[in-house]
C-alpha positions, -999 to +999 in steps of 0.1 A: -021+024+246-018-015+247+009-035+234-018-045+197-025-008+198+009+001+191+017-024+168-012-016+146-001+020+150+038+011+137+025-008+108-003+016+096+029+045+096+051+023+081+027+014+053+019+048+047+057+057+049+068+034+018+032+042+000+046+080+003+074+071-010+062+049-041+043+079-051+075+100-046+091+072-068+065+069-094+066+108-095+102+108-102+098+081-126+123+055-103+113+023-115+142+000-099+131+022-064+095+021-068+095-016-069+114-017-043+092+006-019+058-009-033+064-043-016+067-032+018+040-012+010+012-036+002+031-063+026+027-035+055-010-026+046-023-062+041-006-071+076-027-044+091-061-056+076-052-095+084-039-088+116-058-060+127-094-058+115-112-061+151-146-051+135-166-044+103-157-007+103-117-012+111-123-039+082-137-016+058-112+014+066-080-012+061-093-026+031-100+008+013-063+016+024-052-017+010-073-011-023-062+023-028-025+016-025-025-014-050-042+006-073-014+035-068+011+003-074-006-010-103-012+023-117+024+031-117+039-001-130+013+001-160+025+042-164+062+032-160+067-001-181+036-005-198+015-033-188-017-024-200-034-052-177-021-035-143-044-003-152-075-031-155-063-043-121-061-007-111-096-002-117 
């Protein structure tokens, strides 16, 4: 495995790392926490699909992981402090 390889690797399991854990969060109902595990989590993610979208189908896999983990974000903050607009942007 080459040096990008394992980049992409660390980023992908850190993204999916802090998304596990802003479901954990939302779960728990954590807002202060959530918030604070949701950034890293779309920062991580859009990183990999930037950085690391070598072709049309690594393109299409990181941007369904991107899009599914803001709409888990927005989906919380609109559950946890309602903001009925995050739940539009969820959809």
């Amino acid at each position: 495995m080459n040096e990008k390889e394992s980049n992409l690797v660390f980023y992908e399991t850190l993204g999916t790392i802090f998304w596990l854990l802003t479901d954990f969060f939302y779960i728990w109902e954590l807002k202060v926490p959530l918030l604070l595990v949701a950034i890293p989590t779309i920062c991580f993610l859009s990183l990999v699909l930037f950085k690391y979208s070598e072709n049309f189908s690594a393109l299409l896999a990181n941007l369904a992981m991107l899009g599914w983990a803001l709409m888990s974000v927005f989906w919380a903050l609109e559950d946890l402090w309602q903001m009925p607009y995050m739940l539009t942007l969820a959809k």
